[in-house]
N, C-alpha and C positions, 0 to 999 in steps of 0.2 A: 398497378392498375394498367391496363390497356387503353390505348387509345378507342375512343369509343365511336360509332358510326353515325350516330346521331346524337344532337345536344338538343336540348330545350333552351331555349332563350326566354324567360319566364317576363314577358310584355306583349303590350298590346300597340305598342308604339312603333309603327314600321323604318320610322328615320332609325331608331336604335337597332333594330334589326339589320337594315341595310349596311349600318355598321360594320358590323360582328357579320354578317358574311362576307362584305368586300374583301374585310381583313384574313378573315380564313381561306377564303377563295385565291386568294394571293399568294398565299402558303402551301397550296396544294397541297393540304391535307387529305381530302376524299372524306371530311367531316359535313355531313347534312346539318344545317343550323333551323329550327323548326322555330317559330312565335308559337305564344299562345291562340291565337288565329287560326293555327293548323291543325288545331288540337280540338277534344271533345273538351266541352266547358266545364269548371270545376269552382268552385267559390275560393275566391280568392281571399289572404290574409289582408287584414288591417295595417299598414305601416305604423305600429306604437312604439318601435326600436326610439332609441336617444342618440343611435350615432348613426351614419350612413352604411356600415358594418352591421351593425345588428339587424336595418330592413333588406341587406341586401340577403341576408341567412334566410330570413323567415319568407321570403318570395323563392329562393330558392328551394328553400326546406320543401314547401308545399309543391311545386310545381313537378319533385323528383318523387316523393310520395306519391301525388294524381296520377302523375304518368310511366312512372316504373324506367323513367330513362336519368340519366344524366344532366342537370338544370344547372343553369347560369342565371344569375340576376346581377343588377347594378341597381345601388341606388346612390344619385348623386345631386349635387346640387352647390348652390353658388354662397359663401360665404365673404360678405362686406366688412371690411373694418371698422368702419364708422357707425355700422349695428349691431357689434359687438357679435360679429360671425353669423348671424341672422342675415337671410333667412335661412339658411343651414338644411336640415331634415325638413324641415316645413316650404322646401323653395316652390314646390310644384302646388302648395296650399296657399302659398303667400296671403293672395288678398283673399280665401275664403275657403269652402269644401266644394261650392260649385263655379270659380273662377275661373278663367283660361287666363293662355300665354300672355296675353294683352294686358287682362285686369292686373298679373304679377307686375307685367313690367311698367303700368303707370302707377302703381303702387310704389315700386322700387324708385322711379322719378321723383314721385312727390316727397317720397323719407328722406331724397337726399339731396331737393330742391339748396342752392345753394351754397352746398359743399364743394370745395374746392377740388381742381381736379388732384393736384398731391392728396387730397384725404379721401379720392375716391376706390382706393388700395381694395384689392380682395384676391379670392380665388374659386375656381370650379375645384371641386373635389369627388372624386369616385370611388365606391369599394362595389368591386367584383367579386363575388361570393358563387363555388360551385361547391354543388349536395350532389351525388351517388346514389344510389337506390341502396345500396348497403352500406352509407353512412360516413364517407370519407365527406372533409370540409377544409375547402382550401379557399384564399381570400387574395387578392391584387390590390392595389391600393393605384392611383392618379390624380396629380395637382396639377392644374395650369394657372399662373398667377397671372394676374393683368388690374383691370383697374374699369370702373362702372362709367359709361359716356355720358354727355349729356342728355341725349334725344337718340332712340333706334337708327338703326341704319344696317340694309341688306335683306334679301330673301331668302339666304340660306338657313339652313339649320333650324332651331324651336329652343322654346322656352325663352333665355336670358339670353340667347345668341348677338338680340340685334342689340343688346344694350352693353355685351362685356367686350372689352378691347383685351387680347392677350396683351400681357407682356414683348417689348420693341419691337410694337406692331404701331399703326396710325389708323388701322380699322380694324370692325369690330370682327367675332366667329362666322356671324349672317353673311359677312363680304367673302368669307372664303367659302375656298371651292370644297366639294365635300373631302377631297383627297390632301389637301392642305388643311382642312382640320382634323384630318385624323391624327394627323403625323405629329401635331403637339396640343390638341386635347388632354385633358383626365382623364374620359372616357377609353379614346386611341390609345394611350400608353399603359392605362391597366387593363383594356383588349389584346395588345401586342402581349404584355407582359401571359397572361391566360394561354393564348395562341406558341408562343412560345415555350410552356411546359407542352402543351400538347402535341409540339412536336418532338418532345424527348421521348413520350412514350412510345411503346413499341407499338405498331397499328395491329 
């Protein structure tokens, strides 16, 4: 496979985008990183996978079908100890199908009102999944362990940012800056990992 001159980044989520091109732009590849944004609209699949792997395929699958280019997707999310890896695939449904960031994370508070901070253990977890127009299917994998706060804190980043403390950190993903969380995110290191085959290939 050749390196390719344009990817699809099969979201509608511009933080995640901002991502994945910082990272590649860094690399001087001369790779165009596109959202779905960019693009003519297409119906998107249902997330029904059971692992973060199997939704990150089927976003990718369809975005490299719609558009006849090259598609990346991730799907990721926060697994807690104390709820038995929950909310896992369902982080971005947490409290419901029309929920936002907020409702997840006083949801998250309340399940784990009084838990200790030793049992507030977890991790973000990522699979990066890219589809081919002619069918090749490669995957990335990223864990950052840390552990759930009490109470939000910060304006960085979305979803569970302001509630998860990486690992021998004292604040949360929200306190950092977006170039300190790339660099030991789940997301960051299975983007690095991705950016990094595509720079072995030939351009």
């Amino acid at each position: 496979m050749r390196r390719p001159d344009r990817i699809v980044l099969a979201t509608n989520n511009p933080k995640k985008l901002g991502e994945l091109r910082r990272i590649i732009e860094a690399e001087e590849l001369g790779v165009e990183v596109l959202g779905l944004g960019d693009l003519a609209p297409y119906p998107e699949p249902e997330e029904t996978e059971r692992t973060f792997e199997g939704n990150a395929f089927l976003k990718a699958g369809a975005a490299a079908r719609e558009t006849g280019l090259a598609a990346v997707a991730d799907d990721s999310g926060l697994e807690v100890d104390e709820l038995n890896s929950m909310p896992g695939v369902r982080s971005a449904r947490w409290a419901g199908p029309a929920c936002d960031d907020e409702d997840n994370n006083a949801l998250l508070l309340a399940q784990l009102d009084g838990v200790p901070a030793e049992r507030r253990t977890g991790r973000f977890v990522c699979a990066l999944a890219l589809v081919t127009p002619d069918g090749e299917r490669r995957v990335w994998h990223g864990l950052m362990p840390g552990r759930v706060a009490e109470a939000p804190a910060g304006e960085n980043g979305f979803g569970y940012d302001p509630l998860f403390i990486p690992a021998g950190m004292e604040v949360t993903s929200a306190e950092l800056t977006p170039a300190e969380k790339d660099s030991i995110s789940h997301r960051g290191i299975a983007v690095r990992a991705f950016v990094d085959w595509l720079g072995e290939l030939d351009a």
